[in-house]
C-alpha positions as CSV (number, residue, x, y, z in Angstrom):
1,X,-85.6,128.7,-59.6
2,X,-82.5,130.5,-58.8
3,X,-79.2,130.0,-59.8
4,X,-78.0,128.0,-56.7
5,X,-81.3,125.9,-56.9
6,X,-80.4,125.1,-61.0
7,X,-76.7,124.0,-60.0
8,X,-77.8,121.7,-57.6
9,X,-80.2,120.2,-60.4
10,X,-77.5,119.9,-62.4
11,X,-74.9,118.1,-60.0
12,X,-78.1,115.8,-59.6
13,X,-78.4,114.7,-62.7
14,X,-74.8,114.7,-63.6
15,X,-74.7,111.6,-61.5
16,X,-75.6,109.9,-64.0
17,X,-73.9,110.6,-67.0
18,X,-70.9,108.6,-67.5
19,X,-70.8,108.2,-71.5
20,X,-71.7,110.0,-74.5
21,X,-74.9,108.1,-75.2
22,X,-76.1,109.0,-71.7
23,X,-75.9,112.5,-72.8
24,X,-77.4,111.7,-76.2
25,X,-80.0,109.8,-74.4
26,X,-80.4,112.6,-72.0
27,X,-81.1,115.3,-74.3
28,X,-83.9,113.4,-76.2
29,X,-85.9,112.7,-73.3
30,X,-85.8,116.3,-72.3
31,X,-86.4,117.4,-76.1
32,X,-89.2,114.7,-75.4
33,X,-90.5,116.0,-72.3
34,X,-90.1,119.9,-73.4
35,X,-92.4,119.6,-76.6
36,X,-95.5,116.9,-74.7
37,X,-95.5,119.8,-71.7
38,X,-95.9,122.1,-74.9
39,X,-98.6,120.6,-76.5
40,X,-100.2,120.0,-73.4
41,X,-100.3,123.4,-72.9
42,X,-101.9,124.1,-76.0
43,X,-104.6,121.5,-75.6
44,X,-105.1,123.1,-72.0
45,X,-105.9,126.4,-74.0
46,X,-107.8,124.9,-76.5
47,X,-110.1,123.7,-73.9
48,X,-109.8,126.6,-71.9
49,X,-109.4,124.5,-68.6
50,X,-106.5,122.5,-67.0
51,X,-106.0,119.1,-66.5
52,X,-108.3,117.4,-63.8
53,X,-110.7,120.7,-63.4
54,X,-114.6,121.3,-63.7
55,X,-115.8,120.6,-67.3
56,X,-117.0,124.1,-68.5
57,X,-118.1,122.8,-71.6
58,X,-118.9,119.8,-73.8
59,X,-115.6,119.0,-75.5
60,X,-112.9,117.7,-73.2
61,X,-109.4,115.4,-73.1
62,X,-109.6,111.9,-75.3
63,X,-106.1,110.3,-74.2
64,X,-103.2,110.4,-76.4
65,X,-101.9,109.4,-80.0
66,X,-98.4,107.9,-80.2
67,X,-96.1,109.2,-83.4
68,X,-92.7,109.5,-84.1
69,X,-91.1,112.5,-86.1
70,X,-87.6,113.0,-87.2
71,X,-85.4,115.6,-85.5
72,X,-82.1,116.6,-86.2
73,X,-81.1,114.3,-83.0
74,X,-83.0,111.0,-84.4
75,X,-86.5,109.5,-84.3
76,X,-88.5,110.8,-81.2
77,X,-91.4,109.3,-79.9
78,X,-94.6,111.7,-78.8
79,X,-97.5,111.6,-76.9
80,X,-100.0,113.9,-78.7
81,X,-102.8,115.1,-76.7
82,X,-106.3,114.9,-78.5
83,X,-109.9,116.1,-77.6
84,X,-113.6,114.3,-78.5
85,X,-114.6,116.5,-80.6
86,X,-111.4,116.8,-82.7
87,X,-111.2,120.1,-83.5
88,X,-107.7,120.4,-81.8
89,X,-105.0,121.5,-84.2
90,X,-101.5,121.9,-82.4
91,X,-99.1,124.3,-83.7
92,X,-95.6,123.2,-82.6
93,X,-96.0,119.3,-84.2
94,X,-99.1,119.7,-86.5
95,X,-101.4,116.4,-87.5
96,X,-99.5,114.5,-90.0
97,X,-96.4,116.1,-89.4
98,X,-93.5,113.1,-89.4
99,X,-90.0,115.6,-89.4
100,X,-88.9,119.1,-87.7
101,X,-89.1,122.2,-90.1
102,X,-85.1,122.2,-89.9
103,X,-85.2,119.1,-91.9
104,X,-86.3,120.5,-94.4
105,X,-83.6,123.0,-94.9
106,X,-80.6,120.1,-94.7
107,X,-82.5,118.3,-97.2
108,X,-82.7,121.1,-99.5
109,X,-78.9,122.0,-99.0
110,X,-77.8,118.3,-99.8
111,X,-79.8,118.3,-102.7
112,X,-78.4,121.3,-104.0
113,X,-74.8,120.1,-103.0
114,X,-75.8,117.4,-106.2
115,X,-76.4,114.6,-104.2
116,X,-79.4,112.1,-105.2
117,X,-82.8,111.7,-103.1
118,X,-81.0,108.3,-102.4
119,X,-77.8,109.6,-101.2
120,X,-79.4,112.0,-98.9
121,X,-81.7,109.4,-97.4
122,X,-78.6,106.9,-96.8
123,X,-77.0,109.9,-95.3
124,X,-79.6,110.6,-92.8
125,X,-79.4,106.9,-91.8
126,X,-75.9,106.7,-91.0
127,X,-75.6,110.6,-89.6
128,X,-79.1,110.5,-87.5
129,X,-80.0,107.1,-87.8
130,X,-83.2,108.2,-88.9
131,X,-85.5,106.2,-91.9
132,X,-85.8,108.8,-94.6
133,X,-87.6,107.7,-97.8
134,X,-86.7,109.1,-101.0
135,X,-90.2,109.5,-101.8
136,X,-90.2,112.0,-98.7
137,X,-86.8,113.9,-100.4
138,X,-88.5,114.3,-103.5
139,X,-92.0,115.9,-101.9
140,X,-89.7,118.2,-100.1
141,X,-87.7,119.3,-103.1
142,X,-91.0,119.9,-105.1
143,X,-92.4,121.8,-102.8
144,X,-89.7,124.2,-103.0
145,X,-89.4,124.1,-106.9
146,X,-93.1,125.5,-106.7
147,X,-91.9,128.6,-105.0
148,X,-89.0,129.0,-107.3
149,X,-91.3,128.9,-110.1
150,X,-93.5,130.7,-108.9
151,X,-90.4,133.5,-108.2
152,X,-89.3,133.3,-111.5
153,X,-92.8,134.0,-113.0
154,X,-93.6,137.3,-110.2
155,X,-94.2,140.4,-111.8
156,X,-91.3,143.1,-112.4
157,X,-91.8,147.3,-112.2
158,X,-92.4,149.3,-115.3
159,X,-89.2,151.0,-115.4
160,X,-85.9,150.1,-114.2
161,X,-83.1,152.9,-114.5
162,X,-80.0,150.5,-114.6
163,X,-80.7,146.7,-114.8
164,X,-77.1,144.6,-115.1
165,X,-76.7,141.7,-117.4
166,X,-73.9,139.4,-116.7
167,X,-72.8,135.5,-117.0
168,X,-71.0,132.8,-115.1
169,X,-70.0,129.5,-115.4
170,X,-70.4,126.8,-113.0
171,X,-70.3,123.1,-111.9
172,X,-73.7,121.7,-112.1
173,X,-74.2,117.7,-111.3
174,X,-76.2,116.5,-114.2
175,X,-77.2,112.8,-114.5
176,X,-74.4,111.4,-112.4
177,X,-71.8,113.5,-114.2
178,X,-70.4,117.5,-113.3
179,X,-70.6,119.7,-116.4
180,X,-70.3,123.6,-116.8
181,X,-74.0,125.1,-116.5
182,X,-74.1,129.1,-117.6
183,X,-75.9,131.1,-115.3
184,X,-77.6,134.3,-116.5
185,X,-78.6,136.8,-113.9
186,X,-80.2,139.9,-114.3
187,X,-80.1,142.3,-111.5
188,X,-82.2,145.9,-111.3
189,X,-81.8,149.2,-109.6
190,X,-85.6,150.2,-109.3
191,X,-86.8,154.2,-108.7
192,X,-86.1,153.7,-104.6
193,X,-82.2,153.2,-105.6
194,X,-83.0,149.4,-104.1
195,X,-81.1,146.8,-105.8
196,X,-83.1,143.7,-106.7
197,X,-82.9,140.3,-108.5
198,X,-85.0,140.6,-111.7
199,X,-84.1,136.7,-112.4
200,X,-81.9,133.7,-113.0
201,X,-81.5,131.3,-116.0
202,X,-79.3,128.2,-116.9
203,X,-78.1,127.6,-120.0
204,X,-75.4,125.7,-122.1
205,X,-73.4,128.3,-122.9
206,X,-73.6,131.9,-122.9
207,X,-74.7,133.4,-126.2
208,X,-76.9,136.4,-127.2
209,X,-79.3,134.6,-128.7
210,X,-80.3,133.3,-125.3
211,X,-79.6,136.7,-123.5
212,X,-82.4,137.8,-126.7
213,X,-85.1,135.4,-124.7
214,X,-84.1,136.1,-121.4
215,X,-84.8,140.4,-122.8
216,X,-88.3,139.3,-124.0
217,X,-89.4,137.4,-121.1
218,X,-88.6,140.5,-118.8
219,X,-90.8,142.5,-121.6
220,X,-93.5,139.8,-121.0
221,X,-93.6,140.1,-116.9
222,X,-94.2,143.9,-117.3
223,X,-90.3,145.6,-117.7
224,X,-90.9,148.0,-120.5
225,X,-88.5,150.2,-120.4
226,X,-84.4,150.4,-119.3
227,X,-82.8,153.6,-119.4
228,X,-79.0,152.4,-119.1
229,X,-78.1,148.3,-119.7
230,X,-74.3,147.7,-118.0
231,X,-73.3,144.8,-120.0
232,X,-69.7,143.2,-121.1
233,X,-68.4,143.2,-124.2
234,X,-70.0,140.0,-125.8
235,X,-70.4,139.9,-129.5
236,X,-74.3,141.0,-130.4
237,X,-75.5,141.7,-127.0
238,X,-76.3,145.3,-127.7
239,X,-78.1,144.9,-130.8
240,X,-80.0,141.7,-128.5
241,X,-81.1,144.6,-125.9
242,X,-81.9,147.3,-128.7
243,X,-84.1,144.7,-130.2
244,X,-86.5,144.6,-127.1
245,X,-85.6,148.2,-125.5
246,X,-84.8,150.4,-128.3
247,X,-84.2,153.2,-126.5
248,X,-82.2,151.9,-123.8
249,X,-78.5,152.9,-123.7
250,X,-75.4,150.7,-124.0
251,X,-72.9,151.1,-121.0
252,X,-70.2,148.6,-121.9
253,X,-68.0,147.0,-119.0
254,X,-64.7,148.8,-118.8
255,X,-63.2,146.1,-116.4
256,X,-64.0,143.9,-119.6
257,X,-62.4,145.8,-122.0
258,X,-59.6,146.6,-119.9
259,X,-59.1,143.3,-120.1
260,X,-59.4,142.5,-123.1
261,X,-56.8,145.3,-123.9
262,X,-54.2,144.2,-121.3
263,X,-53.8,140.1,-122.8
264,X,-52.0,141.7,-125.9
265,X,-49.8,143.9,-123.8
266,X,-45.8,142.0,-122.8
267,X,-45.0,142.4,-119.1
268,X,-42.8,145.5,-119.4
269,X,-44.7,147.6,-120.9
270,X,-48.1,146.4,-118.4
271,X,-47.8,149.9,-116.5
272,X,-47.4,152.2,-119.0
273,X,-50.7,150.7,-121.0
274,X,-52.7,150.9,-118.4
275,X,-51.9,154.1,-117.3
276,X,-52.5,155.7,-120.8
277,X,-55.7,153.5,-120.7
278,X,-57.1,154.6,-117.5
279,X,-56.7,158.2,-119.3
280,X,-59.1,157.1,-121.7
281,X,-62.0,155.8,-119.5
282,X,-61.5,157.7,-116.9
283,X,-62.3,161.8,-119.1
284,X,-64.6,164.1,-118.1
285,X,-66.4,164.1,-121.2
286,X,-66.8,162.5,-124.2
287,X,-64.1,165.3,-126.3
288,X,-61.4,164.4,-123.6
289,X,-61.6,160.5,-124.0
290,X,-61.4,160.7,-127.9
291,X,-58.2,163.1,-127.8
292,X,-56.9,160.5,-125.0
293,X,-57.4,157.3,-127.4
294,X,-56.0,159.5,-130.4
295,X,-53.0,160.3,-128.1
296,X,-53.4,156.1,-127.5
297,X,-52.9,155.1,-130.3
298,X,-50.1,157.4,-131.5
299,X,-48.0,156.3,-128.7
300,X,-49.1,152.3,-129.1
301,X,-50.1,151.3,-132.8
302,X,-46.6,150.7,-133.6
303,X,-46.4,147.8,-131.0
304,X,-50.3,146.9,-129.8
305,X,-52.6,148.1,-133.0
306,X,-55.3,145.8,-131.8
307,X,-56.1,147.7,-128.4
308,X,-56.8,151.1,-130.6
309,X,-58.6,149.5,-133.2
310,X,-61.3,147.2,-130.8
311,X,-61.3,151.0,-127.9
312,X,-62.4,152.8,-131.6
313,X,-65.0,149.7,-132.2
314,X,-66.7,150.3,-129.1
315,X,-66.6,153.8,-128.6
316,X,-68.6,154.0,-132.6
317,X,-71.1,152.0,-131.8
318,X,-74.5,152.9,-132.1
319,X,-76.2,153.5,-128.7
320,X,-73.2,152.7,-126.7
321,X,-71.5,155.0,-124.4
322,X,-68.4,154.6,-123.2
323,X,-68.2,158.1,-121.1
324,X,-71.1,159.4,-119.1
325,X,-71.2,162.2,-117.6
326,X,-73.8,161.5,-113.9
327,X,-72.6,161.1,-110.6
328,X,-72.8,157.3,-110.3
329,X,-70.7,156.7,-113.5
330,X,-68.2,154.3,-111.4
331,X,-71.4,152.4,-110.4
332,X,-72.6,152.1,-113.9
333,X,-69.2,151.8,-115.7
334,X,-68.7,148.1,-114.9
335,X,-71.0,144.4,-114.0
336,X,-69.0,143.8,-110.8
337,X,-72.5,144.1,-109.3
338,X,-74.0,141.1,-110.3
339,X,-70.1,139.3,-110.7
340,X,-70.9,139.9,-106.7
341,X,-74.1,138.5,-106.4
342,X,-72.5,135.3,-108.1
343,X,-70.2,135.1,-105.5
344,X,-73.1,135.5,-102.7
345,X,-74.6,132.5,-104.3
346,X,-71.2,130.5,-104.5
347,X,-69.9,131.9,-100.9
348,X,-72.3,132.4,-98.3
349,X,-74.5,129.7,-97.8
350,X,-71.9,127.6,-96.1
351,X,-70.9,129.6,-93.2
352,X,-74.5,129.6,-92.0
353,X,-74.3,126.1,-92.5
354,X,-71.2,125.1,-90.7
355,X,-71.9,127.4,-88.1
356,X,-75.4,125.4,-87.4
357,X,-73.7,121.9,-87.9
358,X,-70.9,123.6,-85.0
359,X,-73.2,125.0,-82.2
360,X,-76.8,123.6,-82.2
361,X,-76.3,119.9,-84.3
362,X,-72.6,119.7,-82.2
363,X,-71.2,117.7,-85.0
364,X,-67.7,117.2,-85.3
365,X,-65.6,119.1,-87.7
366,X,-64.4,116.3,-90.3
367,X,-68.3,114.9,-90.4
368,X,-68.7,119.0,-91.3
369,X,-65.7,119.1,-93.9
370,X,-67.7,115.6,-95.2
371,X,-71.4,116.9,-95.3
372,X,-70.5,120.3,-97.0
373,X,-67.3,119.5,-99.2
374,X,-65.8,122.4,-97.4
375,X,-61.9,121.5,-96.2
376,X,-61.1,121.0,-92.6
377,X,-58.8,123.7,-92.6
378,X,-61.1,126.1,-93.5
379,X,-63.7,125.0,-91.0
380,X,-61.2,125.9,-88.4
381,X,-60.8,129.0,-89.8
382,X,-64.6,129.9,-89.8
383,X,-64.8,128.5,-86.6
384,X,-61.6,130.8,-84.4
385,X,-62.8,134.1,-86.8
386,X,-66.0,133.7,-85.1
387,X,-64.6,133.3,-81.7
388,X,-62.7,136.6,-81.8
389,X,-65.6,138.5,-83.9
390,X,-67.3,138.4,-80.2
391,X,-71.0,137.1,-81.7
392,X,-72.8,134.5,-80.3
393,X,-74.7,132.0,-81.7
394,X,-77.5,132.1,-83.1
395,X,-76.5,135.3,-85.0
396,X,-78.7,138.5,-83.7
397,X,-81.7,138.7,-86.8
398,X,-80.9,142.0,-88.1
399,X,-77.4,140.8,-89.1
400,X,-77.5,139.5,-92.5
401,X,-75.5,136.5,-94.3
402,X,-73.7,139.6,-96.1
403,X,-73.1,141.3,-92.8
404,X,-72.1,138.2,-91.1
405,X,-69.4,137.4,-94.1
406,X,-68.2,141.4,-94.0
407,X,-67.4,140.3,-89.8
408,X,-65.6,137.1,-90.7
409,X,-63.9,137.7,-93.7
410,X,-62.8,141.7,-93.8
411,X,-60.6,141.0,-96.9
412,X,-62.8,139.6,-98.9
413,X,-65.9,142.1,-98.9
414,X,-64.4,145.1,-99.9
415,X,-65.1,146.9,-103.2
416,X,-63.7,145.8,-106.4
417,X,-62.2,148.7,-108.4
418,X,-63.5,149.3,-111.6
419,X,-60.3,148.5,-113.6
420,X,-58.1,145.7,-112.3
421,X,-54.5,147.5,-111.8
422,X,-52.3,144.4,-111.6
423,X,-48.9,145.5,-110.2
424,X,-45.6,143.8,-111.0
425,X,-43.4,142.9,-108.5
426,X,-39.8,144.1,-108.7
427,X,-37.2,141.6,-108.6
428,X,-34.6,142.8,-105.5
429,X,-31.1,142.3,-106.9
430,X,-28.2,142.4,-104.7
431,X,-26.2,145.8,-104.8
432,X,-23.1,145.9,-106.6
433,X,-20.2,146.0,-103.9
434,X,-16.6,148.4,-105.2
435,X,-13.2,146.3,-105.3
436,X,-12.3,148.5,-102.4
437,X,-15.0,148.3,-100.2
438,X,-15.2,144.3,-100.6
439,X,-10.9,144.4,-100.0
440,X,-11.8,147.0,-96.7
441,X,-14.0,144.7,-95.3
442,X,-11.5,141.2,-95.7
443,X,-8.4,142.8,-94.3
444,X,-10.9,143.7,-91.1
445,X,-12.4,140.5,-91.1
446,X,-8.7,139.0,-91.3
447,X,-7.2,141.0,-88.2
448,X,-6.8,139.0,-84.6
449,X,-9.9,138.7,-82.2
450,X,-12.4,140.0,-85.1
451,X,-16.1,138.7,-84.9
452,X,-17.0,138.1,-88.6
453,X,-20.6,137.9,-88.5
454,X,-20.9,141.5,-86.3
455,X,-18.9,142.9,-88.9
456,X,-21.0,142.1,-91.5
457,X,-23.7,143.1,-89.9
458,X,-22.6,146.7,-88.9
459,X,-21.6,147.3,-92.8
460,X,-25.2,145.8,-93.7
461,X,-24.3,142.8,-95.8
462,X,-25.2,139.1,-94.8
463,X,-21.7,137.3,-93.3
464,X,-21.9,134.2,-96.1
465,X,-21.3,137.2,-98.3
466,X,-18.7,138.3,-96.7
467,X,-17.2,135.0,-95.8
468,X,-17.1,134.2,-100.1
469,X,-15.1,137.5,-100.0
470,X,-12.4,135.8,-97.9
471,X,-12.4,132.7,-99.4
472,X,-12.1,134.7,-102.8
473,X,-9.1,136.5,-101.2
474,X,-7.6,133.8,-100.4
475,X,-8.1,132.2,-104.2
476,X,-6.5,135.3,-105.6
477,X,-9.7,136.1,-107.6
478,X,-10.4,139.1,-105.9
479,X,-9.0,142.3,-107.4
480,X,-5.8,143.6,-104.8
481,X,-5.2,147.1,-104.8
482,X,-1.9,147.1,-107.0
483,X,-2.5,149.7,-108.8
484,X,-3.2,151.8,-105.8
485,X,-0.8,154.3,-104.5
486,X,1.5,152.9,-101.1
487,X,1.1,154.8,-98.1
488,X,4.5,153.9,-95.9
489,X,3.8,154.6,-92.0
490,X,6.4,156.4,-90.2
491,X,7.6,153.8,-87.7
492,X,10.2,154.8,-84.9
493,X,12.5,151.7,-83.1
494,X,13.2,151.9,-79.9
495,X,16.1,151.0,-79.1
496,X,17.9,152.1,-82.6
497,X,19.4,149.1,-84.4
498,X,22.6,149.0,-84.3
499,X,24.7,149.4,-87.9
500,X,26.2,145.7,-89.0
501,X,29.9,146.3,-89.5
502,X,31.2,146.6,-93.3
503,X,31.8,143.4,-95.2
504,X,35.7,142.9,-96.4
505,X,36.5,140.9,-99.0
506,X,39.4,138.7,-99.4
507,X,42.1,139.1,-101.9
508,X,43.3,137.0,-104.5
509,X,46.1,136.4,-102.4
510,X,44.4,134.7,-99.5
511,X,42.0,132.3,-101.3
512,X,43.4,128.2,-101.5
513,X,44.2,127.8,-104.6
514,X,45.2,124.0,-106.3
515,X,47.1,123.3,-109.7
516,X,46.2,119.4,-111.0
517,X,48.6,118.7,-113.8
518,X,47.3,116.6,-116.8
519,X,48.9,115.4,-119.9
520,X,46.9,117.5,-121.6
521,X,46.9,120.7,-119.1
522,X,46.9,121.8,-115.9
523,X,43.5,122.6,-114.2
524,X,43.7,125.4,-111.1
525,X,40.9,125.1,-108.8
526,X,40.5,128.0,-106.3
527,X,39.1,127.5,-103.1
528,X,38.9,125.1,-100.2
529,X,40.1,122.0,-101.6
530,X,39.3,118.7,-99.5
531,X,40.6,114.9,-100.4
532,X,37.3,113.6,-100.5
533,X,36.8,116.5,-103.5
534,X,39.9,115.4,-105.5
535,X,39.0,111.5,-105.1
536,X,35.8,112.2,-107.2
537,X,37.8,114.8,-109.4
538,X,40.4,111.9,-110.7
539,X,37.7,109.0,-110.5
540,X,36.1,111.6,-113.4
541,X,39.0,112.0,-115.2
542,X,39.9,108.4,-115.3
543,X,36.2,107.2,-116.0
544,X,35.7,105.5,-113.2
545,X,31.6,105.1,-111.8
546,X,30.9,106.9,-108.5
C-alpha cells in the first residue's frame, strides 16, 4: 500500500471521528484487531496450514476462547484461537495471561512511589477504568522481591581493587507515615576497571556497627580481599573494615574532611583556608603534605586549632592514607562515586517515565505531575529539552537512562571536583565620586537645552544619581568650590560703555534748613521740610495720639 493509497484510508476513516471517545474507541478496536490477526497467525504456524486449506495432519482449529486482559488503554476483549489437541501455546497473550507486560512496570513504579496495593488499584480504576485487585498488586510485587533477593544474595569476585562505601538518607513511606531510611551502598571496581554494584542495605541510621555486618556479608558471598576502601570520615569505620579485610588500605574522603574543616572557618577568611588546604591534599608525596599541614597549622592554630588537630588525627591513623601516590588518586581520593549512584536512583527513573506517560500512554501533563509527584513546571521542561535534543521516541536501545539524562540535562552530569571550592561573591559598591567631578557634572546638567539623562550616560553614572546631585545643589549640601582659585574671563563690550558723569555734592549752604523754637530749645531740622511733617512733629511734642 503506498503512500497515496494510506491517505485515502485515512480521510476514510476520519469520517467518522468526531469526538475523543471515537478516537479512544477507534484505537482499541484496531489494538483489538492487530493482536487476533497476530495470534491467528501464530495458530496458522502452529498447524502449519492456513485457514480453510487441506488438513495435512490430525490436529486442526477448535473455535475460539473469549478473555479480557488489561492494557494500558483499558479492558480489551480477545478472541483466542485454540486447536483439538491443545498443545497451542501463543506467545504474544499467553494462557492465563489477564494484563500487558507494561503493567507490570507501572505497578512496580507506584508501589515504589509508597502508595498501597489499594491505592494503586483505585488508581487504575479511575485512570484506565480497569478492575485491578489488590491481590493481583501484591503477586506482582512479590514476584519482583524474588529477584531482588535473589540479587542481593548473587555471588561477588575474589578481589576487588577499590570497593566505595558510602551512606544516604532518604524518605521511605513506612506504615502510613514518611520517615528517614539510611541506605548503604557498596559499589566495586573489579580487575576489568568495570564499575559494579556489590549491594544495597536499609537501615535506621548510619553507624559502623551496621557497616561491620554489611563487611562480613560481602566476606560471606565470596569478596576476600580489598586492596584500597574510599570511605568518609565516620567515627570507627576503618577499624569496622580492618576487622574483616585486614590488609585493606584506608583512603579517607577528602571532600569530607574538607568539609569538615571549612564549618569552623568565618566567611573572610573561607579563601585563604582553603587554599592552604588544598596545599595539603593536593602534595606529591607523603613528606610534602606533612610540611604543608606543619606550614597549616603555623599560619591557623591561633584562630582555627581544630582543623590541624582533626587533618593530624587522620593523617596518624593506622592503615589510613591520606596521600597516594598512583595515577587514579583523584578517583580514589573521594566517595562522589557512589554519592552519584544515589542520585541515579533518586533522578533518573522519572524521565523514562514521563516520557512514556507523554508519547505512547498520551496522558496529559497535570494527570503526569499527579501520577509521579513530579511538578508541572518541570514536566514542561523535560518535555521542550527533548524536543530540541532532536531524539525521537522511543529512545534508540544503545542510549542509556545515564546517556539520555547527559542529553537533557548538560548541567547536571558533569563531574564533581574532589574538593568543593565555594566562592564568595563580592559585594559591588558604588564608586566614590570627587566634590569636583559631582559639581562638573551639575553646572552641565544646569545649562539651557541640556538632556540630563544623555549626560549621565556619556560620564557612566545612572541619571537618578545625577539628578540627587542637583537636588543636593540646590539644598546647599553639596560642597561648592570656595576654596578654589577664581578664574576671571577676559570679556570685551562692544560698544564701550560710556563713563557716568561725577557725582557733586551739595553744600551746606544749599540744603533747607528749619529752626522750631521751644521753651526749652530750639530744634534745626535740615532738609526738605513739608507741613504734613511739622503737623506730626508738634502733635509729638504736645502729646497728642496720631
Amino acid at each position: 500500500m503506498d503512500e497515496k493509497q494510506l491517505q485515502a484510508l485515512a480521510n476514510e476513516l476520519a469520517k467518522n471521528l468526531k469526538t475523543p471517545d471515537d478516537l479512544n474507541q477507534f484505537d482499541r478496536l484496531l489494538k483489538k484487531i492487530s493482536v487476533e490477526a497476530a495470534l491467528n497467525a501464530e495458530m496458522t504456524h502452529h498447524l502449519g496450514y492456513d485457514k480453510n486449506q487441506p488438513k495435512p495432519a490430525t490436529n486442526a482449529r477448535n473455535g475460539y476462547t473469549q478473555k479480557t486482559v488489561i492494557t494500558g488503554d483499558g479492558p480489551l476483549e480477545l478472541r483466542t484461537p485454540r486447536d483439538r489437541d491443545g498443545s497451542f501455546e501463543p506467545q504474544l497473550v499467553k494462557k492465563n495471561q489477564t494484563r500487558i507486560t507494561g503493567m507490570d512496570n507501572q505497578i512496580l513504579s507506584l508501589y515504589a512511589k509508597g502508595m498501597t496495593t489499594r491505592e494503586i488499584a483505585a488508581a487504575f480504576k479511575e485512570l484506565y477504568d480497569a478492575d485491578v485487585s489488590p491481590a493481583l498488586i501484591s503477586k506482582v510485587t512479590d514476584a519482583v522481591m524474588e529477584q531482588v533477593i535473589e540479587w542481593q544474595n548473587r555471588p561477588l569476585d575474589a578481589v576487588y581493587p577499590i570497593v566505595y562505601l558510602d551512606c544516604i538518607v532518604l524518605k521511605v513511606r513506612q506504615d502510613s507515615r514518611v520517615i528517614n531510611k539510611s541506605v548503604f551502598l557498596a559499589l566495586g571496581i573489579n580487575i576489568e576497571g568495570q564499575k559494579e554494584l556489590l549491594g544495597m542495605w536499609l537501615a535506621e541510621n548510619e553507624g559502623a556497627k551496621f557497616w561491620l555486618n554489611v563487611l562480613t556479608e560481602l566476606k560471606n558471598r565470596g569478596l576476600n580481599d580489598i586492596l584500597i576502601a574510599c570511605v568518609d570520615g565516620l567515627k570507627g569505620f576503618p577499624d569496622a573494615i580492618n576487622a574483616v579485610y585486614p590488609e585493606a588500605r584506608i583512603q579517607l574522603c577528602i571532600v569530607h574532611m574538607v568539609r569538615n574543616s571549612l564549618r569552623f572557618v568565618s566567611w573572610k577568611d573561607y579563601k585563604a583556608v582553603t587554599r592552604d588546604l588544598k596545599a595539603i591534599y593536593q602534595a606529591a608525596t607523603e613528606e610534602a603534605g606533612l610540611q604543608a599541614l606543619e606550614a597549616f597549622s603555623s599560619a591557623w592554630d591561633n584562630r582555627y586549632p581544630q582543623i590541624s588537630r582533626s587533618w593530624q588525627a587522620n593523617c596518624k591513623r593506622p592503615a589510613s592514607d591520606v596521600w597516594i601516590s598512583c595515577p587514579i588518586r583523584v578517583t580514589i581520593m573521594s566517595t562522589i562515586s557512589p554519592d552519584n549512584g544515589h542520585r541515579t536512583l533518586n533522578n533518573r527513573a522519572w524521565i523514562n517515565e514521563a516520557l512514556h506517560l507523554r508519547f505512547d500512554k498520551k496522558v496529559h501533563g497535570k494527570q503526569i505531575s499527579k501520577r509521579i509527584s513530579i511538578p508541572r513546571t518541570t514536566l514542561q521542561s523535560l518535555f521542550r529539552r527533548f524536543a530540541r535534543s532532536g531524539l525521537n521516541w522511543p529512545v534508540p536501545e544503545h542510549i542509556s537512562h545515564e546517556q539520555l539524562e547527559r542529553l537533557l540535562y548538560p548541567g547536571k552530569s558533569q563531574q564533581y571536583e574532589p574538593v568543593p571550592t565555594r566562592e564568595i561573591p563580592e559585594k559591588r559598591r558604588r564608586p566614590n565620586f570627587s566634590a569636583e567631578f559631582k559639581l562638573h557634572l551639575v553646572e552641565l546638567s544646569m545649562q539651557p537645552d541640556t538632556n540630563v539623562a544623555r549626560l549621565a550616560r556619556e560620564h557612566g553614572i545612572n541619571d537618578n544619581l545625577l539628578f540627587n546631585w542637583r537636588h543636593q545643589y540646590k539644598q546647599g549640601k553639596l560642597n561648592r568650590r570656595d576654596n578654589l582659585p577664581v578664574e576671571l574671563l577676559p570679556v570685551s563690550i562692544v560698544p564701550p560703555p560710556v563713563a557716568p558723569a561725577p557725582l557733586t555734592e551739595p553744600s551746606p549752604a544749599d540744603v533747607p534748613c528749619c529752626e522750631v523754637a521751644l521753651p526749652g530749645g530750639t530744634i534745626k531740622l535740615h532738609g526738605t521740610m513739608t507741613p504734613a511733617l511739622l503737623r506730626v512733629l508738634l502733635g509729638e511734642l504736645k502729646g497728642e495720639p496720631r
